[in-house]
N, CA, C and O atoms as a DFTB+ gen file, in Angstrom:
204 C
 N C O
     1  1       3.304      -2.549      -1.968
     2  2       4.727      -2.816      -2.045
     3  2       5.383      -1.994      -3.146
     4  3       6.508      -1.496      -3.098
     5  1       4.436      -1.923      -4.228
     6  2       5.331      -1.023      -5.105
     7  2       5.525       0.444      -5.055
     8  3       6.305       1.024      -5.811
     9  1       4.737       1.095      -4.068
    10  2       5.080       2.335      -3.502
    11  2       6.203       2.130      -2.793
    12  3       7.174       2.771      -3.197
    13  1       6.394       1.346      -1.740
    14  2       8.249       1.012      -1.507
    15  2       9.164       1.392      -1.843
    16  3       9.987       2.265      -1.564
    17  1       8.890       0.215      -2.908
    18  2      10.184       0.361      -3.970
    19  2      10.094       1.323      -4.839
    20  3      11.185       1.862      -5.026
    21  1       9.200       1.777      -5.474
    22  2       9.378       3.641      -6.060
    23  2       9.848       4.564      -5.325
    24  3      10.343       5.570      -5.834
    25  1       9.760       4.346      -3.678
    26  2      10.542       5.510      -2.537
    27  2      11.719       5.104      -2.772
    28  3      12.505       5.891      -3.301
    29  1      12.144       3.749      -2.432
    30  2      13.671       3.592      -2.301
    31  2      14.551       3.506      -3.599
    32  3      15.779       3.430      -3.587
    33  1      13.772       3.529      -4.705
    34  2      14.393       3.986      -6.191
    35  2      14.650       5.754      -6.318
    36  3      15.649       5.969      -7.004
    37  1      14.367       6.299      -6.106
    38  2      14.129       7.653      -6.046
    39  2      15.152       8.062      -4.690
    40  3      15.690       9.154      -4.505
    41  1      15.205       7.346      -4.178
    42  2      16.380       7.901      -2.546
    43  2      17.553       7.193      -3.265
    44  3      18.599       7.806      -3.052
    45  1      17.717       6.131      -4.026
    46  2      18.808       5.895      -4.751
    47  2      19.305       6.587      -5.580
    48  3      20.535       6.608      -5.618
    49  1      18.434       7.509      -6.668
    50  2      18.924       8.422      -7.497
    51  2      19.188       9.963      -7.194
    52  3      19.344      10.873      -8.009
    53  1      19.198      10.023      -5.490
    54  2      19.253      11.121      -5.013
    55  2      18.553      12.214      -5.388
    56  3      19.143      13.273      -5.601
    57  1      17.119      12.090      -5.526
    58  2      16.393      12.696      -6.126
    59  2      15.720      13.658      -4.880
    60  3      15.374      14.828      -5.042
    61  1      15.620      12.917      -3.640
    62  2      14.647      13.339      -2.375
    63  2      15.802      12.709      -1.189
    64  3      16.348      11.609      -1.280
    65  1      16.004      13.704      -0.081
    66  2      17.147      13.078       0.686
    67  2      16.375      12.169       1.529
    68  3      15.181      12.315       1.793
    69  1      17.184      11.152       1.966
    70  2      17.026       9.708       2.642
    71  2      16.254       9.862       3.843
    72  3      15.632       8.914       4.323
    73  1      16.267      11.384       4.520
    74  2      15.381      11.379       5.840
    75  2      13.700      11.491       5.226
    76  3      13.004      11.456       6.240
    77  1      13.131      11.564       4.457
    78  2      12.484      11.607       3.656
    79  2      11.375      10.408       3.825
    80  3      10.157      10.396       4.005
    81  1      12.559       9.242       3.656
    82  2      11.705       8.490       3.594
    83  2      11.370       7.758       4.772
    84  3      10.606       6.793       4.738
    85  1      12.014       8.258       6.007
    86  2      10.854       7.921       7.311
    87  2       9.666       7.883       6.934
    88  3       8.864       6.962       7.085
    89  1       9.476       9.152       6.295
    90  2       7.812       9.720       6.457
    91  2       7.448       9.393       5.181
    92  3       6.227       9.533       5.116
    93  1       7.849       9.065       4.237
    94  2       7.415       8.597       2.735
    95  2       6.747       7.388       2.633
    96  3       5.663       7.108       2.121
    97  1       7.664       6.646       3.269
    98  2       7.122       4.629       3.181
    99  2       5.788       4.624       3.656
   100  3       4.836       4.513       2.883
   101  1       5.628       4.769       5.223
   102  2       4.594       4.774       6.178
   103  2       3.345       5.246       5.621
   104  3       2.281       4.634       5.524
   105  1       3.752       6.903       5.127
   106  2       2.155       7.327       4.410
   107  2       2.088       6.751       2.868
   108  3       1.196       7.193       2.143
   109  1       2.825       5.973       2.454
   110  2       2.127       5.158       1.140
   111  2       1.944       3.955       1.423
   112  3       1.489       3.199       0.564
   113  1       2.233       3.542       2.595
   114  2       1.693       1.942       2.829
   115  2       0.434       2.224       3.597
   116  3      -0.352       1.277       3.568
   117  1      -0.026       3.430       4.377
   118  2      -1.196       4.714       4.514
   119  2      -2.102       4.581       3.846
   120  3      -3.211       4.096       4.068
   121  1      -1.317       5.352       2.306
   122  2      -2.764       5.431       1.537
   123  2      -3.148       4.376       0.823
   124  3      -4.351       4.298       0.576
   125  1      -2.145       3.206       0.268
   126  2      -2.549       2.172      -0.112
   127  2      -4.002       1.539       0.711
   128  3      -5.109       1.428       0.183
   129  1      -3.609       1.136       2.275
   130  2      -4.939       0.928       2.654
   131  2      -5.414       1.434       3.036
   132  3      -6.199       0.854       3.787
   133  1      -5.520       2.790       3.017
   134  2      -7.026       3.411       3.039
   135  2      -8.107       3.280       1.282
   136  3      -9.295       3.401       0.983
   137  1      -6.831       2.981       0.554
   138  2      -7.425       2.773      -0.738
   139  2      -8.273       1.891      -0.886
   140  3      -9.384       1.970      -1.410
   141  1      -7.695       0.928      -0.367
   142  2      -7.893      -0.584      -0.529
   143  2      -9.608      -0.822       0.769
   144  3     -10.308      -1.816       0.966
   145  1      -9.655       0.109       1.153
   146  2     -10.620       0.006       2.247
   147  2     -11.934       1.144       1.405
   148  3     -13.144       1.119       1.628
   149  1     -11.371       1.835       0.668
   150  2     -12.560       2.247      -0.112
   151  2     -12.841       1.914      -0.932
   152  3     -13.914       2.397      -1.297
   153  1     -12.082       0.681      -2.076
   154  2     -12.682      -0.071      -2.784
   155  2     -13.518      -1.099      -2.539
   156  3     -14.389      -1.545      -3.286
   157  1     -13.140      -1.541      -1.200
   158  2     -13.810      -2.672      -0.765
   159  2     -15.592      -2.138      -0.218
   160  3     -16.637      -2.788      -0.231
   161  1     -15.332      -0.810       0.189
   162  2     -16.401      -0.269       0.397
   163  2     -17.291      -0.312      -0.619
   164  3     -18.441      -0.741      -0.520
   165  1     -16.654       0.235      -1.845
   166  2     -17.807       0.133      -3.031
   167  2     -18.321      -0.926      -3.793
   168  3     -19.172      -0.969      -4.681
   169  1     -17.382      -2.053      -3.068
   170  2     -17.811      -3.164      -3.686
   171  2     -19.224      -3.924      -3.082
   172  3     -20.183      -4.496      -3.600
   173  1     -18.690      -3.521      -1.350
   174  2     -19.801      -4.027      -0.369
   175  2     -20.991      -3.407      -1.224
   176  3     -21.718      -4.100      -1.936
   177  1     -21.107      -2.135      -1.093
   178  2     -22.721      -1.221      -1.366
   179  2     -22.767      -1.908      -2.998
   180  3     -23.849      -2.492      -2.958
   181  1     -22.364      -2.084      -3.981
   182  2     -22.795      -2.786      -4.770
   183  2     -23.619      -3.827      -4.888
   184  3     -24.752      -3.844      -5.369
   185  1     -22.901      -4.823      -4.356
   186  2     -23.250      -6.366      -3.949
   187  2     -24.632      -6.095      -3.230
   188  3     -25.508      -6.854      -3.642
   189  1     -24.872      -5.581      -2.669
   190  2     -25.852      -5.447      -1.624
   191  2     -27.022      -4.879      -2.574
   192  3     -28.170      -5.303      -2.705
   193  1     -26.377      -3.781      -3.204
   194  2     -27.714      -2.951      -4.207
   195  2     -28.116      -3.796      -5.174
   196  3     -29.274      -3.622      -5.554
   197  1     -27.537      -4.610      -5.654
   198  2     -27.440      -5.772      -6.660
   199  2     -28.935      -6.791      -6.329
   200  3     -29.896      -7.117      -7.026
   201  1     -28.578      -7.028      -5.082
   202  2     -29.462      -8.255      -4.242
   203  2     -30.809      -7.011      -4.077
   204  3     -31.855      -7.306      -3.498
């Protein structure tokens, strides 16, 4: 969520024009979970190496 609102702060200060953020939001709510899917990854192989 806070990639969001850092796009739509930044399209407020006319920093990046507004068509922009079609494609801005989508690929940071993107990489968030792909993030979130490789942490979880390293957590799995941990847990497991652990045991």
């Amino acid at each position: 969520m806070a990639f969001v609102m850092m796009w739509l702060v930044i399209g407020n200060l006319s920093v990046l024009p507004y068509g922009l953020l079609v494609y801005a939001i989508p690929l940071s709510i993107l990489e968030s979970f792909i993030a979130t899917l490789i942490i979880n990854t390293f957590k799995i192989k941990e847990i497991t190496k652990a045991n």
